[in-house]
N, CA, C and O atoms as CSV, one atom per row, in Angstrom:
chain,resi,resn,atom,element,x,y,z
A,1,UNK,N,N,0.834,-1.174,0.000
A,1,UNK,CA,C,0.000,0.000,0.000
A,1,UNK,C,C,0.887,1.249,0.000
A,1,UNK,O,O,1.825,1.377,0.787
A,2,UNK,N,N,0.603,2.022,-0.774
A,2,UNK,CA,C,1.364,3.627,-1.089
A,2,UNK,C,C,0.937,4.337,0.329
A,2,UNK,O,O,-0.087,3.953,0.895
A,3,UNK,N,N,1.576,5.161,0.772
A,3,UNK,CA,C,1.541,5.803,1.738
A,3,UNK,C,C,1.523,7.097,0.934
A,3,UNK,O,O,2.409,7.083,0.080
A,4,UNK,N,N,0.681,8.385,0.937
A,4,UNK,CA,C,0.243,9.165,0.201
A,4,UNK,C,C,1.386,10.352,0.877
A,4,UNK,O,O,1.489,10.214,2.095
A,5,UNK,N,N,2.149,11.350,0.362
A,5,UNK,CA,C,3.254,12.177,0.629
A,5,UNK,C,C,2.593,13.429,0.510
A,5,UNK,O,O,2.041,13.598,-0.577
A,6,UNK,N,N,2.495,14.413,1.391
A,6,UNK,CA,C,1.965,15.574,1.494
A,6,UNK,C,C,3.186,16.284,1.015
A,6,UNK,O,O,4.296,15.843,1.311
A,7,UNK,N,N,3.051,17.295,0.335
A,7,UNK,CA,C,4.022,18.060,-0.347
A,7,UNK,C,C,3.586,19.792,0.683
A,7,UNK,O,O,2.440,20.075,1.030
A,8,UNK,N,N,4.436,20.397,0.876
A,8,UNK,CA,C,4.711,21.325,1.321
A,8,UNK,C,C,3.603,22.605,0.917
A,8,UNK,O,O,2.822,23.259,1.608
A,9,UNK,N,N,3.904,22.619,-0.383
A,9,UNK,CA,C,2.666,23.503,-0.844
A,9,UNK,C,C,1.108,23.153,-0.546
A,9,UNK,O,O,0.123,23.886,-0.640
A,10,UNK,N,N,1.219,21.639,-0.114
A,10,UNK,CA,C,-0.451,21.403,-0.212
A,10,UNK,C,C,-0.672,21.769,1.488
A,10,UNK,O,O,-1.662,22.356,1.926
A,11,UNK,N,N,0.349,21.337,2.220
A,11,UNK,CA,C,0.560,21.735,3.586
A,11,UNK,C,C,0.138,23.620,4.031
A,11,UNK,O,O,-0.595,24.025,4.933
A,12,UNK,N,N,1.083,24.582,2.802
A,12,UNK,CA,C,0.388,25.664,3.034
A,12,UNK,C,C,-0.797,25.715,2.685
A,12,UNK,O,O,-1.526,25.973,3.643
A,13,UNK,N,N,-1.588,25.520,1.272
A,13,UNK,CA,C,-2.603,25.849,1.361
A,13,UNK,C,C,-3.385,25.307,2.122
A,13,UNK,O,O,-4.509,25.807,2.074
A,14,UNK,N,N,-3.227,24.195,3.059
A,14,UNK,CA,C,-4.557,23.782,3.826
A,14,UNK,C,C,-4.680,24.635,5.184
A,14,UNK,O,O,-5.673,24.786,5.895
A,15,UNK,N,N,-3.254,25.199,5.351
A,15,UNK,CA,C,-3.038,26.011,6.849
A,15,UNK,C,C,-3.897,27.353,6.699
A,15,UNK,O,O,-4.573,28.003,7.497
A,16,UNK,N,N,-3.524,27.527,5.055
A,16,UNK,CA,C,-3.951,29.022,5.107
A,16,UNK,C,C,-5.666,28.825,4.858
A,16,UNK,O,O,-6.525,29.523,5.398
A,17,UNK,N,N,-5.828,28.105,4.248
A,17,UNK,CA,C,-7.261,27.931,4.315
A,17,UNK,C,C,-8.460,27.457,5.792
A,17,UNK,O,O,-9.678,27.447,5.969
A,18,UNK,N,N,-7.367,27.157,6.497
A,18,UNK,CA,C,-8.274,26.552,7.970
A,18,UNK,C,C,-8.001,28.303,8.545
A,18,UNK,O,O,-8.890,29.014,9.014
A,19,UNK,N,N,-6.773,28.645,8.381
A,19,UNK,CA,C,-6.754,30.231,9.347
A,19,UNK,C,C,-7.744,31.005,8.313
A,19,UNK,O,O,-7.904,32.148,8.741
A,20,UNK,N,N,-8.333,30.833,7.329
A,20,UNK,CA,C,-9.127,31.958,7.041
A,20,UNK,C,C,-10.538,31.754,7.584
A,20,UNK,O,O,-11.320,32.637,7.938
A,21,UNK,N,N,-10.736,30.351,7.587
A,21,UNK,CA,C,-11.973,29.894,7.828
A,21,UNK,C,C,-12.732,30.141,9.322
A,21,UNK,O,O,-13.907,30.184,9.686
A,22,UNK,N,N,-10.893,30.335,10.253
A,22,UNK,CA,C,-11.344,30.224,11.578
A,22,UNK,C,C,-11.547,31.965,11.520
A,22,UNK,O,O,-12.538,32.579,11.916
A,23,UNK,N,N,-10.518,32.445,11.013
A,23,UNK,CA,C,-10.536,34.276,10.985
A,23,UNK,C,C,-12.274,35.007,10.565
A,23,UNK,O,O,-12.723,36.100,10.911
A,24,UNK,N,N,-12.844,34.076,9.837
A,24,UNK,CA,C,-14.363,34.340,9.128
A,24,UNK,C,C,-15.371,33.974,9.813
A,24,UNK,O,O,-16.425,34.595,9.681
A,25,UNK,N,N,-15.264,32.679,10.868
A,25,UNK,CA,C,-16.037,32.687,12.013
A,25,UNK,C,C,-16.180,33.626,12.928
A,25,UNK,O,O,-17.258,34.179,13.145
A,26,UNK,N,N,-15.103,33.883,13.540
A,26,UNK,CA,C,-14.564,34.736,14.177
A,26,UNK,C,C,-15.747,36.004,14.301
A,26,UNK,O,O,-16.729,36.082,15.039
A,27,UNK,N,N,-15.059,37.241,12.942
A,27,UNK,CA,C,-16.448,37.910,12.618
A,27,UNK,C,C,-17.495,37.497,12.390
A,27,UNK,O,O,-18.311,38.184,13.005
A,28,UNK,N,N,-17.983,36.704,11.814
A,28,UNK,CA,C,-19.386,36.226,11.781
A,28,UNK,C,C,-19.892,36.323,13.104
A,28,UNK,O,O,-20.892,37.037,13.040
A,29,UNK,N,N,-19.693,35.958,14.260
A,29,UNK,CA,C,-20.064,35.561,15.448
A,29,UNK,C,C,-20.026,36.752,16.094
A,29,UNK,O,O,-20.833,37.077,16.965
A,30,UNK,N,N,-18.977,37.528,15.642
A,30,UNK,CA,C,-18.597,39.355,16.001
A,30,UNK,C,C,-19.928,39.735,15.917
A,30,UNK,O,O,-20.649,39.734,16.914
A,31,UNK,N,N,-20.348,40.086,14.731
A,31,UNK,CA,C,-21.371,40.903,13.970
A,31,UNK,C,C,-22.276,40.275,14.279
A,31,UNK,O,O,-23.144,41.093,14.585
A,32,UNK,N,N,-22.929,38.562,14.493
A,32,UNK,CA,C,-24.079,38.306,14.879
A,32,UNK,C,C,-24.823,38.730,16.181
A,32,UNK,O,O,-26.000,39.077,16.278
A,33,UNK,N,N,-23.654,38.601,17.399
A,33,UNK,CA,C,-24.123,39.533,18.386
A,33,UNK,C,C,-24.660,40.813,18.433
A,33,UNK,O,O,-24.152,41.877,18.076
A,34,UNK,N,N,-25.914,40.547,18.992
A,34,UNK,CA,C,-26.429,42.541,18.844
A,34,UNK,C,C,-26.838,42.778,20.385
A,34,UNK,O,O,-27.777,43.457,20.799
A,35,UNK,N,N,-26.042,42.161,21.010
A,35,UNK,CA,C,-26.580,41.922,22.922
A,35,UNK,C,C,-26.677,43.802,23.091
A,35,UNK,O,O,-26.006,44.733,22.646
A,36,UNK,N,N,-27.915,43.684,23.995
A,36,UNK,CA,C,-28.235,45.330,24.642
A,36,UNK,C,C,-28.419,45.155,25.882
A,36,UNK,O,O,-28.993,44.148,26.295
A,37,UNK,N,N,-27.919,46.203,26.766
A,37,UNK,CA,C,-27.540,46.195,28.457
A,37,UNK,C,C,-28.126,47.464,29.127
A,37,UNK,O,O,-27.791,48.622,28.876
A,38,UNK,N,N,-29.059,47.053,30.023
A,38,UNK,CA,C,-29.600,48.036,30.881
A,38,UNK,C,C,-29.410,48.288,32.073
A,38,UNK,O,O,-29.686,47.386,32.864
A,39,UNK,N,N,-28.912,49.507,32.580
A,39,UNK,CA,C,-28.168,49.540,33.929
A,39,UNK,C,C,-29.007,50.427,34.540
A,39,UNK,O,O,-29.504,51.536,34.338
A,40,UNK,N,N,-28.993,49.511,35.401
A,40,UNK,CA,C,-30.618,50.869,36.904
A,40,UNK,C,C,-28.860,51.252,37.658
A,40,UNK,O,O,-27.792,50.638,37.659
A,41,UNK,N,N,-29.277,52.429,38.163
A,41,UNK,CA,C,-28.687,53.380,39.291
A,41,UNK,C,C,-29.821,53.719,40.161
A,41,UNK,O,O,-30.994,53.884,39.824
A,42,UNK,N,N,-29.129,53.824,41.706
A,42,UNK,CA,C,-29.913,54.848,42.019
A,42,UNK,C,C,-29.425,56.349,42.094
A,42,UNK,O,O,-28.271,56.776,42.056
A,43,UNK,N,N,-30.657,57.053,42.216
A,43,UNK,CA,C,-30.122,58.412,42.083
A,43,UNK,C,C,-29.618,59.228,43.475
A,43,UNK,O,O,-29.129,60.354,43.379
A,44,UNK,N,N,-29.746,58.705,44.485
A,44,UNK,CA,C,-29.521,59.539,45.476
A,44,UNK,C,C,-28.798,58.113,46.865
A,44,UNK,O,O,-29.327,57.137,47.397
A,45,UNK,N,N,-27.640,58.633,46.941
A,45,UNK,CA,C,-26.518,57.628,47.660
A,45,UNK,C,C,-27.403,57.052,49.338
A,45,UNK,O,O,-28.135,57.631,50.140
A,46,UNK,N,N,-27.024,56.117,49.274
A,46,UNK,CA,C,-28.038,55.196,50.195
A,46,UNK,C,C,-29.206,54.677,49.680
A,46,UNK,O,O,-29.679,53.843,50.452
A,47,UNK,N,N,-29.688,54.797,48.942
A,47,UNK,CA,C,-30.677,53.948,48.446
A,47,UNK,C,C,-30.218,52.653,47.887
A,47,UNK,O,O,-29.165,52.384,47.311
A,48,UNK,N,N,-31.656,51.604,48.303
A,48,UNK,CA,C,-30.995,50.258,47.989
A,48,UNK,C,C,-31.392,50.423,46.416
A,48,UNK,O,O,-32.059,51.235,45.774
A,49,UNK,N,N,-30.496,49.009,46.058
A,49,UNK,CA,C,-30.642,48.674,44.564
A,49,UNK,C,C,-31.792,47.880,44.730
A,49,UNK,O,O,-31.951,47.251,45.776
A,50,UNK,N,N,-32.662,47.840,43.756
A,50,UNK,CA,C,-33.924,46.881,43.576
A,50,UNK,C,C,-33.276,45.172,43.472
A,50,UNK,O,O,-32.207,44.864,42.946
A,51,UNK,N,N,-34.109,44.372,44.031
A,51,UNK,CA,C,-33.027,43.259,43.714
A,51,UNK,C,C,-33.679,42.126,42.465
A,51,UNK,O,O,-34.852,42.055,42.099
A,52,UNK,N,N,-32.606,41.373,42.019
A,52,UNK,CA,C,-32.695,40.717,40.633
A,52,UNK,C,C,-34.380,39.625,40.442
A,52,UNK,O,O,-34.919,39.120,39.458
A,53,UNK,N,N,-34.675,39.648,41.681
A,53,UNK,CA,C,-36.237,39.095,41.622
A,53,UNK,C,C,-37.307,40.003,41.452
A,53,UNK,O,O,-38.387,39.841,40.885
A,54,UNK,N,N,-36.856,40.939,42.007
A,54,UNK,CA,C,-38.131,42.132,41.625
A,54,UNK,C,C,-38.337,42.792,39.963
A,54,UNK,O,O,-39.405,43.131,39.454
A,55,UNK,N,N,-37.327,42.830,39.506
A,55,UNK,CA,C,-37.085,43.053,37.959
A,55,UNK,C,C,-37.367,42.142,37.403
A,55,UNK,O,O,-37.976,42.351,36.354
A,56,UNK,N,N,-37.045,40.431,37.847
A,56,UNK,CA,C,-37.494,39.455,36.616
A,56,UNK,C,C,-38.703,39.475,37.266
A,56,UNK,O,O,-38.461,40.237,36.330
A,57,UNK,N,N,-40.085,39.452,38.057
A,57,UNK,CA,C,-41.011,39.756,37.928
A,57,UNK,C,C,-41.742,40.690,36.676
A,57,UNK,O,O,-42.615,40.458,35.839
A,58,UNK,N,N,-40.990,41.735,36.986
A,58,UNK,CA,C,-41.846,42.998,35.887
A,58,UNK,C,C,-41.335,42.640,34.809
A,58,UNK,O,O,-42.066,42.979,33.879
A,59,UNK,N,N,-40.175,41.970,34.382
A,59,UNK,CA,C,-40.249,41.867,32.614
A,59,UNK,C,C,-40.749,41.018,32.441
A,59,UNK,O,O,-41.265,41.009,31.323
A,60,UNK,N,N,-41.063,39.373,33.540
A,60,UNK,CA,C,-41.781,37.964,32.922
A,60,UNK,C,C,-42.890,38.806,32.751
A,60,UNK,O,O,-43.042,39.064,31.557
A,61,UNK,N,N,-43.843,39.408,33.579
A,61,UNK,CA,C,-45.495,39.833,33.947
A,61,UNK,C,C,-45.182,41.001,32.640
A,61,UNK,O,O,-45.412,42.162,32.981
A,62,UNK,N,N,-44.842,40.872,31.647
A,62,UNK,CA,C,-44.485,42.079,30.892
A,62,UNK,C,C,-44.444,40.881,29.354
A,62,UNK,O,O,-44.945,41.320,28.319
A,63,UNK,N,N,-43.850,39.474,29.341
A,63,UNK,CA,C,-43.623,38.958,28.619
A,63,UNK,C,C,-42.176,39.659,27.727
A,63,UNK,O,O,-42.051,39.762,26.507
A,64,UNK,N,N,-41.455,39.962,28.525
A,64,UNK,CA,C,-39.883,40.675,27.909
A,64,UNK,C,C,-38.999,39.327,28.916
A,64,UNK,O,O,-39.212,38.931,30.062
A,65,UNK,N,N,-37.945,38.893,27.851
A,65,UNK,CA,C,-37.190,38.022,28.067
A,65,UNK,C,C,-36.150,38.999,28.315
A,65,UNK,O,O,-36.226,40.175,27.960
A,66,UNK,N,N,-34.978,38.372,29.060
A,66,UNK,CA,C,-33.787,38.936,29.103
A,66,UNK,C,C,-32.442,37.605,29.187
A,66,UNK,O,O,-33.035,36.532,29.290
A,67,UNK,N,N,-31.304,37.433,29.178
A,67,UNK,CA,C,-30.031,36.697,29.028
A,67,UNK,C,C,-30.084,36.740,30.471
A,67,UNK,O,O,-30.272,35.695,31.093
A,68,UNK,N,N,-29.902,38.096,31.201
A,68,UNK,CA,C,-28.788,38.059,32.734
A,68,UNK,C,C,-29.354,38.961,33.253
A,68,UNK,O,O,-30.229,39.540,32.609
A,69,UNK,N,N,-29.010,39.413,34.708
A,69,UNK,CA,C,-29.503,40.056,35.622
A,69,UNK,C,C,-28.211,40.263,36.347
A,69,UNK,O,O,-27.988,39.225,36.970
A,70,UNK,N,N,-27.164,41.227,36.563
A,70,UNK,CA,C,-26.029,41.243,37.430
A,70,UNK,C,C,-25.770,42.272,38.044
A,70,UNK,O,O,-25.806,43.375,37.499
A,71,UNK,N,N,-25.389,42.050,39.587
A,71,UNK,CA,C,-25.052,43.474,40.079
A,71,UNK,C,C,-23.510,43.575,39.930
A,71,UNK,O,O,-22.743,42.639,40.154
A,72,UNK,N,N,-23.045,45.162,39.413
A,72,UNK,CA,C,-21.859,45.826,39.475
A,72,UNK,C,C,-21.487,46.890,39.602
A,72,UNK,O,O,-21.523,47.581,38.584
A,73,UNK,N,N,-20.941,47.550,40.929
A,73,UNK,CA,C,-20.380,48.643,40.969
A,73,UNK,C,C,-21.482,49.587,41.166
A,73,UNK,O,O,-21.590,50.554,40.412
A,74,UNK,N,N,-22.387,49.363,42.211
A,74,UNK,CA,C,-23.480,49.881,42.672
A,74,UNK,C,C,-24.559,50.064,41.458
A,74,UNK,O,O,-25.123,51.144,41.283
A,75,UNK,N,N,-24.769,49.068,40.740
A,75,UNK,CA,C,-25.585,49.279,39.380
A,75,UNK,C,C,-26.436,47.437,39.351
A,75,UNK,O,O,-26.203,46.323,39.821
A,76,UNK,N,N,-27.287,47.991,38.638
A,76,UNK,CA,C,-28.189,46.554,37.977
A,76,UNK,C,C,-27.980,46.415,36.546
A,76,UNK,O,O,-28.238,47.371,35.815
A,77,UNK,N,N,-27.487,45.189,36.014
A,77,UNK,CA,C,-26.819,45.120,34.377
A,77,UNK,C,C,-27.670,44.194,34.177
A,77,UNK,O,O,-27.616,43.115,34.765
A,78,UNK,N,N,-28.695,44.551,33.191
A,78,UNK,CA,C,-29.779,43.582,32.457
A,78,UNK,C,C,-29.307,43.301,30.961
A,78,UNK,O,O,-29.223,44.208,30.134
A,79,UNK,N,N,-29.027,42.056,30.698
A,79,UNK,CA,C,-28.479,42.144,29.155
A,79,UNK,C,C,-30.069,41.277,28.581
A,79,UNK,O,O,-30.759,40.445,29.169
A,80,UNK,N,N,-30.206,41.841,27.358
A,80,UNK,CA,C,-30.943,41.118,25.822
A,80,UNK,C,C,-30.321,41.146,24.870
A,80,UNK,O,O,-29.337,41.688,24.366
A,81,UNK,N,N,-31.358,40.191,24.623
A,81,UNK,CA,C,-30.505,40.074,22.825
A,81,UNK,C,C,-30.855,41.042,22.062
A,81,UNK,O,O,-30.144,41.242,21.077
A,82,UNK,N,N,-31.885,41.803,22.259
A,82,UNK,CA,C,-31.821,42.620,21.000
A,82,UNK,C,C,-31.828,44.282,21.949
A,82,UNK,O,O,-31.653,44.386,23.164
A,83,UNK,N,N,-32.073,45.397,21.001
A,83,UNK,CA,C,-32.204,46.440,21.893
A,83,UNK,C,C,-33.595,46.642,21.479
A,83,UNK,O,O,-34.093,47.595,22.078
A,84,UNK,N,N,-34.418,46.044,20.625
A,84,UNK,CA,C,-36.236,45.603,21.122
A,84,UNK,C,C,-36.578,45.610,22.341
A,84,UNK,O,O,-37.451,46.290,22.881
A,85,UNK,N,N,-35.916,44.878,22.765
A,85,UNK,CA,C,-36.147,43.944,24.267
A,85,UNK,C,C,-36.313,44.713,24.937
A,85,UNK,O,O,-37.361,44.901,25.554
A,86,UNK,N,N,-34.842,45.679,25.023
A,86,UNK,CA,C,-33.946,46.325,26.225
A,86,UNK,C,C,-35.080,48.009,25.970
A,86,UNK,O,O,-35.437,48.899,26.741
A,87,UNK,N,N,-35.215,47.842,25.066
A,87,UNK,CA,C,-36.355,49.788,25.040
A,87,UNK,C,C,-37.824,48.789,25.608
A,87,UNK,O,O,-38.327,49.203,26.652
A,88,UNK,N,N,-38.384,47.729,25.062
A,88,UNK,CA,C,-39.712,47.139,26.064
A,88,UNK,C,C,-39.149,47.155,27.244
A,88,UNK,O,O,-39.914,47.500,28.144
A,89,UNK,N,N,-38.067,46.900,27.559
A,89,UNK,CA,C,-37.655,46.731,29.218
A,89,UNK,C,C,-37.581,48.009,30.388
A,89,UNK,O,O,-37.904,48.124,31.570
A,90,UNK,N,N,-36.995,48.841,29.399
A,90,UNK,CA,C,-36.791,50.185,29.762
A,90,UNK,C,C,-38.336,51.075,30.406
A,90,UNK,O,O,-38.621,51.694,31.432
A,91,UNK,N,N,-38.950,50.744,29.294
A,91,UNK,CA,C,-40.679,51.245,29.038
A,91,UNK,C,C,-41.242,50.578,30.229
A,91,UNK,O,O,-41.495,51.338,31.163
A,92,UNK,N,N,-41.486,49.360,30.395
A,92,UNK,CA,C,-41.599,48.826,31.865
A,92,UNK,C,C,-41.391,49.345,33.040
A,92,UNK,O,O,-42.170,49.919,33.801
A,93,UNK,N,N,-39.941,49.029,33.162
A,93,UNK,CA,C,-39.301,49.220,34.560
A,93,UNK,C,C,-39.474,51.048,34.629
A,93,UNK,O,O,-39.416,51.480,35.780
A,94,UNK,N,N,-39.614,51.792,33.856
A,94,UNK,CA,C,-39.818,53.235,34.093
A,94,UNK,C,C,-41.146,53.467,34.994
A,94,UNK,O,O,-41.303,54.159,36.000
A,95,UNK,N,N,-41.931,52.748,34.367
A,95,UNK,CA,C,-43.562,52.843,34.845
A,95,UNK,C,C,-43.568,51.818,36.256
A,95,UNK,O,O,-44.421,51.983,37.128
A,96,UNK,N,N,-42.570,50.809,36.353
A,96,UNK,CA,C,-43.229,50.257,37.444
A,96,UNK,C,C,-41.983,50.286,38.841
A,96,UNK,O,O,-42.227,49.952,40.001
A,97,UNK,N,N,-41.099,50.615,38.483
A,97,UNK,CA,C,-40.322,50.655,39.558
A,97,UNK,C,C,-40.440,52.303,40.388
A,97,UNK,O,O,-41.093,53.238,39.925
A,98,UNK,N,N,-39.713,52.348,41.572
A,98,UNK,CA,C,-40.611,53.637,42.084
A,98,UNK,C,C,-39.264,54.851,41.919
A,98,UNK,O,O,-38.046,54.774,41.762
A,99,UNK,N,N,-40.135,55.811,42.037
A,99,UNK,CA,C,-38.814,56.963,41.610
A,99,UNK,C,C,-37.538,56.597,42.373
A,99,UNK,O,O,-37.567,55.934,43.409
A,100,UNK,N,N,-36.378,57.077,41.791
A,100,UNK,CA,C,-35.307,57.218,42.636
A,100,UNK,C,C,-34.089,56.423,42.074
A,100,UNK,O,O,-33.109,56.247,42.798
A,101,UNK,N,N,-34.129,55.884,40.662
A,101,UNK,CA,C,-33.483,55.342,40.179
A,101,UNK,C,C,-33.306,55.509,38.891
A,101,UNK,O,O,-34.414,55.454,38.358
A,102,UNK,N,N,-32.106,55.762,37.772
A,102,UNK,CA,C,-31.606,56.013,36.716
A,102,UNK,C,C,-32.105,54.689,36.309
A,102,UNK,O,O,-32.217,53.719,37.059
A,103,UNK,N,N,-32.533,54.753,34.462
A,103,UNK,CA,C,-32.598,53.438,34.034
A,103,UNK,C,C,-32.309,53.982,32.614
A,103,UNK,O,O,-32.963,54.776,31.936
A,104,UNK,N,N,-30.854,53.171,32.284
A,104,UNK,CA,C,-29.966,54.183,30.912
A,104,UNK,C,C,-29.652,52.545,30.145
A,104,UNK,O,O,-29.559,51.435,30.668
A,105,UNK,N,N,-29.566,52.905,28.960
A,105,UNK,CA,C,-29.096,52.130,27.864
A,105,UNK,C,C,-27.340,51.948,28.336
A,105,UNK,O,O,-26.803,53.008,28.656
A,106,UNK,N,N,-26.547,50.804,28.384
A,106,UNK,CA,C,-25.096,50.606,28.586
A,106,UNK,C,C,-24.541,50.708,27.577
A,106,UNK,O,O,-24.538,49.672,26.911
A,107,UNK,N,N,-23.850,51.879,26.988
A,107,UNK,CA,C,-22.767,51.397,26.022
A,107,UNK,C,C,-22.749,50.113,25.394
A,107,UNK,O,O,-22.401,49.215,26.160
A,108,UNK,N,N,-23.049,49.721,24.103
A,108,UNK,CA,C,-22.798,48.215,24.040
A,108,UNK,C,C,-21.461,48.504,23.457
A,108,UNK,O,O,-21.314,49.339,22.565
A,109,UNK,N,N,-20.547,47.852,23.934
A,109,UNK,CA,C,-19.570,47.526,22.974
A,109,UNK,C,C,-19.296,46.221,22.389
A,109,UNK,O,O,-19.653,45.332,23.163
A,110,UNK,N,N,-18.886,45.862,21.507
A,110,UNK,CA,C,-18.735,44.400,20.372
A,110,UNK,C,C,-17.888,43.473,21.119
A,110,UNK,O,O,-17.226,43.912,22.059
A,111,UNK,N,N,-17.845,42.389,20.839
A,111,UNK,CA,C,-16.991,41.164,21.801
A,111,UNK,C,C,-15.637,41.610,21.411
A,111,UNK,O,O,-14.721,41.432,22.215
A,112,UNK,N,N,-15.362,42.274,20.055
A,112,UNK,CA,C,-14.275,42.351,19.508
A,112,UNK,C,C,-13.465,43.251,20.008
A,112,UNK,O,O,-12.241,43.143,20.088
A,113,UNK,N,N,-14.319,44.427,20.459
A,113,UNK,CA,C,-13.748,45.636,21.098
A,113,UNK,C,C,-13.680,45.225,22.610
A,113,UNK,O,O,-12.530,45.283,23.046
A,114,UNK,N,N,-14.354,44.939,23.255
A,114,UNK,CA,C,-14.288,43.474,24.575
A,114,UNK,C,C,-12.825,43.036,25.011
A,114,UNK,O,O,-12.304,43.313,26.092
A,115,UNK,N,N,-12.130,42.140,23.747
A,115,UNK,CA,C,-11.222,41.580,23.910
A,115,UNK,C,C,-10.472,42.440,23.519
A,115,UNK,O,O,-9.866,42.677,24.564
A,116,UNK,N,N,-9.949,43.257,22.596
A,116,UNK,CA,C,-9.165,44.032,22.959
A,116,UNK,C,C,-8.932,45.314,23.783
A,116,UNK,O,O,-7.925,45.984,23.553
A,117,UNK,N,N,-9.598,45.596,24.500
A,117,UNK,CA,C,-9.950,46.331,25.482
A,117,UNK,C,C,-9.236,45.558,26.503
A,117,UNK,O,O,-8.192,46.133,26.812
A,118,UNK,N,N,-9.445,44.336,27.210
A,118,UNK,CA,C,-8.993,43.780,27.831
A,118,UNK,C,C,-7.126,43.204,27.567
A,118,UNK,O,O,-6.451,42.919,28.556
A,119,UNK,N,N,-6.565,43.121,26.221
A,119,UNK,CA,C,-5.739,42.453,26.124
A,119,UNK,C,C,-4.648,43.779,26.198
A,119,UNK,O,O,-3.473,43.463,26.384
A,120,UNK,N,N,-5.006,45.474,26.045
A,120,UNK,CA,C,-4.519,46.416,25.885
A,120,UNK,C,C,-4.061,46.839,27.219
A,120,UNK,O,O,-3.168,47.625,27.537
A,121,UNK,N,N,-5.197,45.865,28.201
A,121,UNK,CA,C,-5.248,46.931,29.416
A,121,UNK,C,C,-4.059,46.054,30.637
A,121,UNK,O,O,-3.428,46.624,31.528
A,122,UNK,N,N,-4.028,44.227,30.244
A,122,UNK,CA,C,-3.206,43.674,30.623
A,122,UNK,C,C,-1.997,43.914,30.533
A,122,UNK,O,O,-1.674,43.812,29.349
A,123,UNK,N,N,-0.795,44.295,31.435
A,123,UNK,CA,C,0.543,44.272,31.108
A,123,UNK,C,C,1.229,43.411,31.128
A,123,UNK,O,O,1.394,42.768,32.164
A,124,UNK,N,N,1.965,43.065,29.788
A,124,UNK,CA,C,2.832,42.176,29.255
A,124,UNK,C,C,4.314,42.003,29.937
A,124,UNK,O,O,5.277,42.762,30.049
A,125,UNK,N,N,4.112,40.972,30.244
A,125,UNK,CA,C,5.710,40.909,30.858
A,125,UNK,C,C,6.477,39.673,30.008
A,125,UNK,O,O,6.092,38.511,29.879
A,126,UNK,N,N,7.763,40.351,29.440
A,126,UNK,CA,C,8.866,39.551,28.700
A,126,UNK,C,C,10.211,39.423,29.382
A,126,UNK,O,O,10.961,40.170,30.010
A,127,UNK,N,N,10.197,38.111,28.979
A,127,UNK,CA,C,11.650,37.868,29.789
A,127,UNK,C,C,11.646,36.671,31.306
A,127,UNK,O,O,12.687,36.463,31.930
């Protein structure tokens, strides 16, 4: 039986063709994300934060889905998938939660800007 000999050139093109394929997922998956994030504040220091059961009440009783519910940095981070969701969510929680609290759209930024954000902010040590 012949044992089949990979030649060098067929070696590059299969490398370069798997790194494009993985490089094209990559974005694809970039750009398919359209995640939108809603962050309650309160407005006046000492006030409690509403907590993550009282909000998934008003969006289930609302029929608005959401991904997450997280507290950070004295804030409530509601992510959806779409920013549909996150303006029905907004429209909600305005009307039913009680004064005294900011309820703002989060910056979305892209997974892409994500990771390099993070890989910029790490310091590299060589040697």
């Amino acid at each position: 039986m012949v044992k089949p000999h990979i030649t060098l050139r067929q070696l590059a093109w299969t490398t370069s063709f798997l790194v494009l394929m993985s490089v094209l997922f990559l974005v694809w998956s970039t750009i398919r994300q359209q995640e939108s994030t809603l962050a309650i504040r309160a407005i006046h220091q000492g006030v409690s934060m509403p907590d993550g059961f009282s909000i998934w009440h008003h969006l289930d009783a609302n029929g608005i889905r959401f991904k997450s519910i997280t507290p950070q940095n004295d804030a409530l981070l509601i992510t959806f998938d779409s920013s549909a969701q996150s303006a029905a969510a907004k429209a909600v929680l305005d009307r039913t939660l009680p004064h005294g609290y900011i309820i703002a759209q989060q910056n979305g930024d892209s997974q892409a800007v994500q990771w390099l954000t993070r890989l910029r902010d790490n310091p590299h040590r060589f040697g």
